[in-house]
N, C-alpha and C positions, 0 to 999 in steps of 0.2 A: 230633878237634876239629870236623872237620865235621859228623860225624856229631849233636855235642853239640850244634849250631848249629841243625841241621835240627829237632833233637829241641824245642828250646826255642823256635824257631818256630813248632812246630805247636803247643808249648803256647801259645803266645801266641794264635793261631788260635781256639785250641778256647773259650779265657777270652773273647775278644771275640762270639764267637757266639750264646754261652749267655748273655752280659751284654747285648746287642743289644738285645732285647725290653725287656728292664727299662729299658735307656737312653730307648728309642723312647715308653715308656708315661711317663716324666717328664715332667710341665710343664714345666719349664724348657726344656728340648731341643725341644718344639713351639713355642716360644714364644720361643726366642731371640735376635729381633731386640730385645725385650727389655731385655737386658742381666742381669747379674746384680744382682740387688738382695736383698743380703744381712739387711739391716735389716726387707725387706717381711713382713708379720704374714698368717696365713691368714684368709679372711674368718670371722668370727663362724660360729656353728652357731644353725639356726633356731630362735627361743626353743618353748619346748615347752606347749602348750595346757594353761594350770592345771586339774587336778582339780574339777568341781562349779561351774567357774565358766561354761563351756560352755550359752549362751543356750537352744543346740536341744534341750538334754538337761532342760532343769529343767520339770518339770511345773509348770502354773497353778496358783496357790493356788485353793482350791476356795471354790464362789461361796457365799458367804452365805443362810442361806434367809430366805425372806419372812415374814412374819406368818402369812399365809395358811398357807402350806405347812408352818409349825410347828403351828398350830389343827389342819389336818386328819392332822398324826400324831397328836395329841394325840386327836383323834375315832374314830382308826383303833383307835388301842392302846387305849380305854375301850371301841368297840364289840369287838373281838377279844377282851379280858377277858370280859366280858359275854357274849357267845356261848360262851368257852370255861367259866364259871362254870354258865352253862345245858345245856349239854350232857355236861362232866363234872365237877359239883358236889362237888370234892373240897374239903379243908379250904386246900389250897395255890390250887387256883383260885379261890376265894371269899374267901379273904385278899387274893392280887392284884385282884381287880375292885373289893373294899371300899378297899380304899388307894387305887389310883386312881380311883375315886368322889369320896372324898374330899379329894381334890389338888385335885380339878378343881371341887367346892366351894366349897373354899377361894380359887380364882382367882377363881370367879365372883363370890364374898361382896367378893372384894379391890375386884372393879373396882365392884361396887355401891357400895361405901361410899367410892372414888376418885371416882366418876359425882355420886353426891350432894355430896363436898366442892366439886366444880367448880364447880356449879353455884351452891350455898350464896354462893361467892364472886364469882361472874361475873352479876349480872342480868340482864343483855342474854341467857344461856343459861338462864335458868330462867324454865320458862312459868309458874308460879306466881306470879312477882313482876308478872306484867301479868294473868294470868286465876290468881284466887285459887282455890286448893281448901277450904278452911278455912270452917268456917261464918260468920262472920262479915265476911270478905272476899267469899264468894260473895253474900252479903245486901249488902255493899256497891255490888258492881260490879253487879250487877244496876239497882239504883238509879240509878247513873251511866249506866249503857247506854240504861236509859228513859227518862230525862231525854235525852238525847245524841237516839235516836231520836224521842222529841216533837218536839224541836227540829229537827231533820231534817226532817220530814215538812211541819212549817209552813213549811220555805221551800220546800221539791218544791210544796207542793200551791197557792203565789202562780203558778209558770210550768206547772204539767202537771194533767192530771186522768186520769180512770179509765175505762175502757169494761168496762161490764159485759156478760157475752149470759149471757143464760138463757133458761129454755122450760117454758112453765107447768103440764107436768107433770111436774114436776120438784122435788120438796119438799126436795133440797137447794140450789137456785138460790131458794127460799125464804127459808132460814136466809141462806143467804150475802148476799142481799137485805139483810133486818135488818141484819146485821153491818154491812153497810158504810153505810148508814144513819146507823148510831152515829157512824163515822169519819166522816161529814159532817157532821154535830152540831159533833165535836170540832176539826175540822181546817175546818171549809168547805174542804172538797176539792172540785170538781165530779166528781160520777160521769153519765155518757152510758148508761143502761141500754138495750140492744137484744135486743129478742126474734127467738126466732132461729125460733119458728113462730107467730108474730102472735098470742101471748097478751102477756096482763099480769102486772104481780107486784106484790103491796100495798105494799111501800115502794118502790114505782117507775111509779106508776099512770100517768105519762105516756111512758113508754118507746116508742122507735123500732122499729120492724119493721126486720126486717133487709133491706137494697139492696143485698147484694154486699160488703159493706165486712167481713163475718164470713170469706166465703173472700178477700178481700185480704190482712188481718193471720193467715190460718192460725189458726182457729178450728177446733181440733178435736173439743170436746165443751163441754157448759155443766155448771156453772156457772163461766164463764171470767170470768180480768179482766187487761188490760193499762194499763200504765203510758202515755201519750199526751202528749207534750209538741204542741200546734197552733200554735207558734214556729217549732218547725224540721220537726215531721211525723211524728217518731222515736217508734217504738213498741218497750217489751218487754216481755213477757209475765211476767205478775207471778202466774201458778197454776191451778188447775182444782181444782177439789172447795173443799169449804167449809174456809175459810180463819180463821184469829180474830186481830182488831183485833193482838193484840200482834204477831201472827206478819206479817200485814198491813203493820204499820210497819217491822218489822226486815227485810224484804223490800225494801221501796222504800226504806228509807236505804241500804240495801247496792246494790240497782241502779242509783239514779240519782245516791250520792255517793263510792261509793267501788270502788275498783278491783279487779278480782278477786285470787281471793288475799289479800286485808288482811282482819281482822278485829276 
């Protein structure tokens, strides 16, 4: 009996020993000031990173090419044709260079007959609608411009006049003489003729020797002539070599009424 006692003791022994660890490893037994809480749920399990939606994994969509950068494949692959059509002149390389020859044709023929619709529709972009190419327009505006520069010229030549230098042996400070002779005629412009080594010159028999006032305004050679307003003092140099009446006016309407750049 005792025996059976002892036996069933040390089973009991043996069951708690080996159950020990597992009891000791339960939460609850760490934790049981607790209580038991039979109803309590285990916390959630961490949601798991979706497939493909992962920010760091997704490559950037790839960048757009420029205009540029499409023309110079476009230039690459017609010169690479072209080179391989000239050095191996087969029937397959001189088909691809003739095709892409002609693509690229075709673009250019596009944008030309695009360039001209634009224009056709936009005036303010078409130089032709202000400077005519057409015979008949060119006859026009011509007309208009000389008219415009006459009338120019007669009111420059009420406040400025002209300094001539020449030197009398010099038979294109001759010509350029006469010339501007005539434009005194037409305009009573005052011209001031100054010799620039104490001769004379037949339509300017009364001219000045030169006092300095040649290296003042930067007289670099004759037959010179500047533009002189004696209002305000201002001089600009209106040419060297022989010069003609029309060229003359279109000169000084351009220097002394309108602004660079305008036309």
């Amino acid at each position: 009996m005792v025996r059976r006692l002892l036996w069933g003791l040390l089973a009991t022994a043996l069951l708690l020993a080996v159950a020990a660890p597992a009891w000791a490893a339960d939460p609850w037994y760490g934790d049981k000031a607790r209580g038991w809480f039979w109803k309590e749920m285990p916390p959630p399990p961490a949601p798991k990173p979706a497939i493909g939606k992962d920010k760091t994994t997704q490559a950037p969509p790839p960048a757009r090419k420029t205009a540029t950068e499409e023309m110079a494949e476009v230039r690459a692959g017609l010169e690479e044709a072209k080179n391989e059509a000239i050095l191996r002149p087969t029937p397959g390389s001189l088909s691809k260079y003739l095709a892409l020859q002609d693509q690229t044709m075709d673009k250019a023929m596009l944008f030309t007959d695009m360039w001209q619709r634009v224009r056709w529709a936009n005036p303010a972009l078409d130089y032709a609608f202000t400077h005519p190419t057409a015979a008949g327009g060119v006859r026009v505006e011509r007309e208009m411009t000389r008219a415009e520069q006459k009338a120019a010229l007669r009111v420059v030549a009420k406040d400025n006049g002209l300094f001539f230098f020449f030197k009398g042996n010099c038979p294109y400070c001759t010509e350029q003489g006469r010339i501007l002779q005539a434009l005194v005629k037409e305009y009573q412009i005052t011209v001031m003729a100054v010799s620039l080594d104490g001769s004379s010159n037949p339509d300017f028999p009364n001219a000045k020797p030169d006092n300095g006032i040649a290296a003042k305004m930067g007289v670099q050679d004759a037959p010179a002539m500047f533009i002189v307003n004696p209002n305000t003092q201002e001089t600009l140099p209106l040419g060297y070599g022989v010069v003609p009446i029309d060229e003359i006016e279109t000169r000084i309407r351009r220097m002394v009424m309108m602004q660079p750049g305008v036309y």
